[in-house]
TORVEXPA-403878 format. One record per residue: residue number from 1; residue in one letter; y, z, x of N, C-alpha, C, O in turn. Coordinates in pm, whole numbers, plus 50000, padded with zeros to 5 digits. Each point is the difference from the previous one (the first is absolute). Example, Ala and Ser with C-alpha at 12.3 -4.5 7.8 and 13.67 -1.06 7.14 Angstrom:
ATOM  bavo  lofi    n.v    n.w    n.u   ca.v   ca.w   ca.u    c.v    c.w    c.u    o.v    o.w    o.u
ATOM     1     A  49431  50780  51319  50119  50000  49911  50120  50000  50090  49998  50066  50104
ATOM     2     S  50107  49862  49861  50119  50006  50082  50109  50073  49923  50111  50017  50051
END
This chain:
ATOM  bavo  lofi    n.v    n.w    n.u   ca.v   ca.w   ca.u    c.v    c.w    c.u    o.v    o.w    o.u
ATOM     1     X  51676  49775  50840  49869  49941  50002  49893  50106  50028  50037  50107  50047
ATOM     2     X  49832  49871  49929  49860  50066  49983  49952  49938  50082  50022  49879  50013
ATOM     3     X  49886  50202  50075  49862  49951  50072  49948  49872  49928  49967  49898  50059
ATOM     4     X  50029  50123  49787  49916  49910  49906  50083  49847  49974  49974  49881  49980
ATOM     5     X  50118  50193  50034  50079  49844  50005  50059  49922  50149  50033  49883  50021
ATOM     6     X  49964  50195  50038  50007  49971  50149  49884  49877  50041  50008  49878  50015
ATOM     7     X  49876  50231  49994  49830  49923  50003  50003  49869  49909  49976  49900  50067
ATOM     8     X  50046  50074  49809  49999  49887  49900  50104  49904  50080  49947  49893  50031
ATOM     9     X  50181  50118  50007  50060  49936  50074  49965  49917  50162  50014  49886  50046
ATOM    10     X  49944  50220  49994  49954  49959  50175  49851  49912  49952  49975  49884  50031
ATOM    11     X  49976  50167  49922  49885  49915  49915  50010  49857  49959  49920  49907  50010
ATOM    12     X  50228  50104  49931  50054  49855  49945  49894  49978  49823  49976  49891  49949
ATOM    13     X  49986  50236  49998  49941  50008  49874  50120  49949  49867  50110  50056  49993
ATOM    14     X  49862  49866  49939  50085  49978  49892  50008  50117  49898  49895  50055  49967
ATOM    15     X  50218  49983  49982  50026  50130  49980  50125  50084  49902  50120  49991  50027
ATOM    16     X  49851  50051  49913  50149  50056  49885  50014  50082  50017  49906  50079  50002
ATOM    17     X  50219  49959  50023  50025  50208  49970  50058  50067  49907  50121  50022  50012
ATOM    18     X  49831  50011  49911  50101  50089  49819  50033  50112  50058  49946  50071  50085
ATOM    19     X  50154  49936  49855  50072  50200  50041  50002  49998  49880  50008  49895  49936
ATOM    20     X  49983  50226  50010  50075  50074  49862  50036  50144  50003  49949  50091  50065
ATOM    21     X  50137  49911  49863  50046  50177  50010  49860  50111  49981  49957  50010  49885
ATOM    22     X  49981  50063  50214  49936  50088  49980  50010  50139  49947  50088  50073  50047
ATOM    23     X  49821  49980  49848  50055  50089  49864  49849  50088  50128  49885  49967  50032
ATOM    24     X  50203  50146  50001  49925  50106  50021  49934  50096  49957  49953  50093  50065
ATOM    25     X  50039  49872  49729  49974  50101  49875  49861  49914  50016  49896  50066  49996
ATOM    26     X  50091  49751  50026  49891  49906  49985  49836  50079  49968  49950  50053  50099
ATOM    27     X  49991  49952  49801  49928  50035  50015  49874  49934  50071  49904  50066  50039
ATOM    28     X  50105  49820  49972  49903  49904  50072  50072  49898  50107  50037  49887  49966
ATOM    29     X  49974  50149  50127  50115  49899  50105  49963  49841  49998  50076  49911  50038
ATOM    30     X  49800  50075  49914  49923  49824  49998  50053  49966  49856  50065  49897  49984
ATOM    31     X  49909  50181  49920  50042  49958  49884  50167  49990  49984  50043  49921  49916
ATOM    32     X  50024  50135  50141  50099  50001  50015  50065  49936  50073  50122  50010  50004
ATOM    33     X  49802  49903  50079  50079  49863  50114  49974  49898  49873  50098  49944  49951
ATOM    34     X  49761  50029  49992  49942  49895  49904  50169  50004  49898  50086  49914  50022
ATOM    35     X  49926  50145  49923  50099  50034  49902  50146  49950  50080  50057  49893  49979
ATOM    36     X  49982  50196  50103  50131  49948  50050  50002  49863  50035  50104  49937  49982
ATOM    37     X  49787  50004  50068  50025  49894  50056  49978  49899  49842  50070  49901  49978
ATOM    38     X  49854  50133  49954  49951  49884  49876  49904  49931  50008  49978  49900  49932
ATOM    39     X  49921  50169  50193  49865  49953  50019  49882  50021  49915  50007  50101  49931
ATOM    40     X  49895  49833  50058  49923  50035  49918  49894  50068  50100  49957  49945  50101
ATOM    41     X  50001  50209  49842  49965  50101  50056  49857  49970  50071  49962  50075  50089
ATOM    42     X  49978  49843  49881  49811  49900  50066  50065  49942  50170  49944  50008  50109
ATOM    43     X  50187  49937  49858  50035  49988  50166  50086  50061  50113  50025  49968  50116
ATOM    44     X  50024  50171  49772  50062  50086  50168  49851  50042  49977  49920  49987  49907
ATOM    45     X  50076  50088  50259  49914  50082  50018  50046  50132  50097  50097  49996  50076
ATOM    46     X  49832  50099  49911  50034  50128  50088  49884  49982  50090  49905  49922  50006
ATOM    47     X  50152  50212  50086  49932  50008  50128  49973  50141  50015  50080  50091  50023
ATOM    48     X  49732  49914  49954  49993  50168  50009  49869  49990  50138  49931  49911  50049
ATOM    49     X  50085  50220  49970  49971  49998  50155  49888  50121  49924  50033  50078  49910
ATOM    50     X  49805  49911  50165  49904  50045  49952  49940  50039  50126  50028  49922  50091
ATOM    51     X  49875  50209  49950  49962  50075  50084  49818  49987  49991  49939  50033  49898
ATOM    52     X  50000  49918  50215  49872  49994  49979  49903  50073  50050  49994  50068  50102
ATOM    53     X  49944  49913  49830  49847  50143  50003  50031  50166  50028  49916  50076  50048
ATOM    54     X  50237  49968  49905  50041  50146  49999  50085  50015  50165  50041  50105  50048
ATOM    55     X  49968  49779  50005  50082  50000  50165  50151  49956  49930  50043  49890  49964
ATOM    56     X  50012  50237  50033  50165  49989  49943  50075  49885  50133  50119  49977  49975
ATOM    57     X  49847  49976  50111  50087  49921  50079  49928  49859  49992  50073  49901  50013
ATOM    58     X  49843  50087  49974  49905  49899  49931  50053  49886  49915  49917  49969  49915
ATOM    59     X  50207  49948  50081  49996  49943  49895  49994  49873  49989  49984  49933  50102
ATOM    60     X  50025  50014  49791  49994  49868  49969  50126  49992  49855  50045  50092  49931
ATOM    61     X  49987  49740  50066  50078  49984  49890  49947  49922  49892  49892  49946  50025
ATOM    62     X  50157  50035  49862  49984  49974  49873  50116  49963  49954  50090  50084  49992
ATOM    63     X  49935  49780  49966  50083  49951  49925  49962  49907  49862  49917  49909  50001
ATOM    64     X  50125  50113  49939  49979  50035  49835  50100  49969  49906  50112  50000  50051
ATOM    65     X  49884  49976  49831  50115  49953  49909  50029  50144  49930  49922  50088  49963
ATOM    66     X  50232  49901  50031  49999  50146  49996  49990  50060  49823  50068  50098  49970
ATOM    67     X  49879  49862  49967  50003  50004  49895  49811  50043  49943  49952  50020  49888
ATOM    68     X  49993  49981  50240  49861  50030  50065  49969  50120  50050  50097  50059  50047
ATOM    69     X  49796  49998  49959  49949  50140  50088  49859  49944  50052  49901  49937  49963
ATOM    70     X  50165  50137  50162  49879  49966  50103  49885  50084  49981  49996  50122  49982
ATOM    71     X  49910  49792  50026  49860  50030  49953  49944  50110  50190  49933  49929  50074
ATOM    72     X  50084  50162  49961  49935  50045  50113  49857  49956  50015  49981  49973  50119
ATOM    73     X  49928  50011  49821  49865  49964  50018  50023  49858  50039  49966  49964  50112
ATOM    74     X  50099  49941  49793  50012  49866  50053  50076  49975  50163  49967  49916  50084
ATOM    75     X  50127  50172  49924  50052  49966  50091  49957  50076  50183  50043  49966  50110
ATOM    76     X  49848  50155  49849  49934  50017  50099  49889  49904  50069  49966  49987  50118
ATOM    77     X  49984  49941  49748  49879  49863  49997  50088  49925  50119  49954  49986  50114
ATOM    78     X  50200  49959  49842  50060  49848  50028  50007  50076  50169  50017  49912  50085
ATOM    79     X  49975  50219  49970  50084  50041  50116  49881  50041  50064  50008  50054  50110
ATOM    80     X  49858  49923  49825  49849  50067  50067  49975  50123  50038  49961  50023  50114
ATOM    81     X  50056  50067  49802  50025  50147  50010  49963  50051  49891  50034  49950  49893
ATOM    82     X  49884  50168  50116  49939  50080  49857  50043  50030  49915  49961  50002  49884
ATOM    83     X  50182  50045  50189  50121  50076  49850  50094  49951  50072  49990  49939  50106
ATOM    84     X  50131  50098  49818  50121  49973  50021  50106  50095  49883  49965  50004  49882
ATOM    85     X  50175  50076  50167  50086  50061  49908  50141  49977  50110  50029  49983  50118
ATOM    86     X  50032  50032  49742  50137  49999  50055  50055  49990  50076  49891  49948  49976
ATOM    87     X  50210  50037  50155  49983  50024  50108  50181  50138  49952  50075  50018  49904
ATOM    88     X  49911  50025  50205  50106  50131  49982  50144  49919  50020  50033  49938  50101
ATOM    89     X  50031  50077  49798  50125  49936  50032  50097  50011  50145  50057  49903  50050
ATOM    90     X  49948  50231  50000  50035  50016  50143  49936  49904  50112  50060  49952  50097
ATOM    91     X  49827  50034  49874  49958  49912  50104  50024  49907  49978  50040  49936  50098
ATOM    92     X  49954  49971  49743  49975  49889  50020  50123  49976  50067  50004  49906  50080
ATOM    93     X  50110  50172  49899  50179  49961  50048  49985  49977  50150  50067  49912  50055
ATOM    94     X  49858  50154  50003  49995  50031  50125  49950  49889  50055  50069  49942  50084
ATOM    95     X  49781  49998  49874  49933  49918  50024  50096  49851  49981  50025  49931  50099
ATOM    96     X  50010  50041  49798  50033  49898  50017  50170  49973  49988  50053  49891  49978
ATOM    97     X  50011  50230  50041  50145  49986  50063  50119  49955  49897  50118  49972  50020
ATOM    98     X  49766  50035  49806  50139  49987  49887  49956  50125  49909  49891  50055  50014
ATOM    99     X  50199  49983  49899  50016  50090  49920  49911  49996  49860  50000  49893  49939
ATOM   100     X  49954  50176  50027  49872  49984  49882  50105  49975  49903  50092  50081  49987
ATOM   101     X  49899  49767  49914  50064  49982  49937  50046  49869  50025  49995  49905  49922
ATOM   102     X  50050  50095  50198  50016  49864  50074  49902  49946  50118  50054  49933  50088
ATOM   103     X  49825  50088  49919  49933  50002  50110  49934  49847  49958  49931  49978  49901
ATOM   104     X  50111  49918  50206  49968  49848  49994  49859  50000  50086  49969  50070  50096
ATOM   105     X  49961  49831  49839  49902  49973  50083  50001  49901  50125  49917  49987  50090
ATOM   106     X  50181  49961  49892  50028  49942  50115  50084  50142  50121  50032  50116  49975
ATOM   107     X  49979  49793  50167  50091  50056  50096  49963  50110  50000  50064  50062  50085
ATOM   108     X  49832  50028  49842  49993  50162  50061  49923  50041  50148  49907  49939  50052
ATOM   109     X  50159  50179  49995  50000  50033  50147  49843  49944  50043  49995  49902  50075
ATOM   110     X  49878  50161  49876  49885  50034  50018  49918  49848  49898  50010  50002  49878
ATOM   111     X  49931  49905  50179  49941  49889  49955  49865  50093  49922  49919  50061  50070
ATOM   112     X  50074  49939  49805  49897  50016  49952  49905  49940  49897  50030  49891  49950
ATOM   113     X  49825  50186  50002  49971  49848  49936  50028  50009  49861  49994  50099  49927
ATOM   114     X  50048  49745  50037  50058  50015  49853  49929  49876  49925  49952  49894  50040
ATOM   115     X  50065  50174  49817  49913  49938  49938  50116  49955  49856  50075  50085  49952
ATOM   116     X  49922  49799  50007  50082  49932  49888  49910  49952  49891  49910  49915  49999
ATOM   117     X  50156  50189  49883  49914  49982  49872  49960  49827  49985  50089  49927  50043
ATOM   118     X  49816  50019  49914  49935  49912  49932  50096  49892  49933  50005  49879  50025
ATOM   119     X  50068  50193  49883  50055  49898  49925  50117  49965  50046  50067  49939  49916
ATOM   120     X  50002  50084  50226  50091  49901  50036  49963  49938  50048  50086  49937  50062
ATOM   121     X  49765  50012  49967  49984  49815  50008  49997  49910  49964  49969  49894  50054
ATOM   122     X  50077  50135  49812  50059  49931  49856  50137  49970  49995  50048  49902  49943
ATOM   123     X  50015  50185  50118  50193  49979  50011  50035  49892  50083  49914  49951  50074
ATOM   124     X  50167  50018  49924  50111  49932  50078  50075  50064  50090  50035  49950  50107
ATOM   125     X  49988  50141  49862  50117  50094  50075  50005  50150  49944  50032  50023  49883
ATOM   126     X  49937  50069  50201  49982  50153  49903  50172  50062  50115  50084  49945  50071
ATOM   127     X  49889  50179  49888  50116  50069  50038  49953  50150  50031  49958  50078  49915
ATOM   128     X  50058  49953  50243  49978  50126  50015  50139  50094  50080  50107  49944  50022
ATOM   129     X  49872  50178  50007  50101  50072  50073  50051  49937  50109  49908  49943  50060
ATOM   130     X  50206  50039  49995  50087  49930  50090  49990  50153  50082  50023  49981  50119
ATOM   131     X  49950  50165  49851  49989  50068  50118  50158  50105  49972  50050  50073  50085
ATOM   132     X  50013  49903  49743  50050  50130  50015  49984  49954  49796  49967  49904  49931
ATOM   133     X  50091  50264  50047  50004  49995  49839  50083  49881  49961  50087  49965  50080
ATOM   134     X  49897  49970  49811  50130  49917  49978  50016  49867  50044  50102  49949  49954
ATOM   135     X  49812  49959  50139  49962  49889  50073  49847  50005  49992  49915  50085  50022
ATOM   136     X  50086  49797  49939  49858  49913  49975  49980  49837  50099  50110  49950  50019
ATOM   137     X  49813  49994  50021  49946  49891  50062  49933  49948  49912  49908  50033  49925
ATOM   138     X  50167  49858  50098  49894  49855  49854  49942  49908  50125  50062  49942  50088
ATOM   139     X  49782  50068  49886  50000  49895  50096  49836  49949  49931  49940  50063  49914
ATOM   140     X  50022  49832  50138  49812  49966  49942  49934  50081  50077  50035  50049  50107
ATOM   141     X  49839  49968  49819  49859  50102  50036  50002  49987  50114  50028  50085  50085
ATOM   142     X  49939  49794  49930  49902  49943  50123  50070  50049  50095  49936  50067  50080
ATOM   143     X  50215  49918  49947  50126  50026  50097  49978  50169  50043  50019  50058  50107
ATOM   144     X  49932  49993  49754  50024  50098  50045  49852  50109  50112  49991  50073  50098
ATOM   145     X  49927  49864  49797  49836  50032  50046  50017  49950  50186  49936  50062  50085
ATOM   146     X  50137  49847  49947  49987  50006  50118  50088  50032  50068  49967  49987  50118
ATOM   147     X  50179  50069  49864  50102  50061  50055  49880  50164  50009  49981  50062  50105
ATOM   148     X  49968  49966  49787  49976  50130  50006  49821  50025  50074  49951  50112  50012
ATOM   149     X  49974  49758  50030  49865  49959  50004  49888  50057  49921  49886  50032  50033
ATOM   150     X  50196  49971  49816  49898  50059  49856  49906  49874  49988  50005  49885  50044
ATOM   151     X  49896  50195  49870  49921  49973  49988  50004  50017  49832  50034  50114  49966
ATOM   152     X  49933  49784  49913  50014  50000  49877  49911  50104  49946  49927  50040  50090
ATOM   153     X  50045  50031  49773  49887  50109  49980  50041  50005  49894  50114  49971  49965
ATOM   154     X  49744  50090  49928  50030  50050  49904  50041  50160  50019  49936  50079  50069
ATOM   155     X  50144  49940  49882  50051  50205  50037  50102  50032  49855  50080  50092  49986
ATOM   156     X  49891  49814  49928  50005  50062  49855  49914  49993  49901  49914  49912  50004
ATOM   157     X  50092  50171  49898  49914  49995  49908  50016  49904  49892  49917  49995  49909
END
């Protein structure tokens, strides 16, 4: 078990967990859960961790359909901050205690603020990182926006 699935549990959140064999060649690890699992790619989403106004420890999250790129201008707007880039993969590991690749927005060490693309308030049920490569969490928006206390945003183009 994961922090992420731990939290969804003690929570008592209604909830799915997919494993699939993880291909370490993957060139896109979101597109590549969508696929193994037979999801249609608008409801997994990834989890990228973004650094604000040039303060590398600074961050905030972004979750997104992974078949999407995050807009930085939009998503500095949704987090109230001038700019926003990347955040350094070392940290984000650090910060929130999973491995870039598998890094869930739920259960990570450091509560930060996160923001959930727009159009999963349209789903039923999306699917993000369970908190390692290879495991995904099916669960509804709403479940999740408040396991994680996101806030909805536009942060794609």
């Amino acid at each position: 078990m994961t922090p992420a699935i731990n939290l969804a549990k003690k929570k008592k959140i209604v909830h799915t967990v997919h494993q699939y064999k993880h291909d370490p060649n993957a060139a896109s690890y979101g597109l590549e859960a969508a696929e193994a699992l037979g999801q249609d790619p608008s409801t997994v989403f990834k989890t990228l961790l973004f650094c604000l106004n040039g303060e590398a420890k600074n961050l905030a999250v972004a979750i997104i359909p992974v078949e999407m790129k995050l807009n930085l201008k939009a998503a500095a707007k949704a987090a109230g901050a001038k700019k926003a880039e990347m955040a350094d993969p070392d940290i984000a590991q650090k910060t929130t205690g999973y491995v870039v690749g598998g890094i869930s927005p739920i259960g990570q060490k450091k509560a930060l603020p996160t923001f959930i693309h727009q159009s999963a308030q349209s789903l039923s049920v999306m699917c993000v990182s369970a908190g390692k490569r290879g495991l995904e969490i099916e669960l509804a928006p709403q479940d999740l926006a408040q396991l994680t206390r996101a806030n909805f945003a536009v942060l794609c183009q």
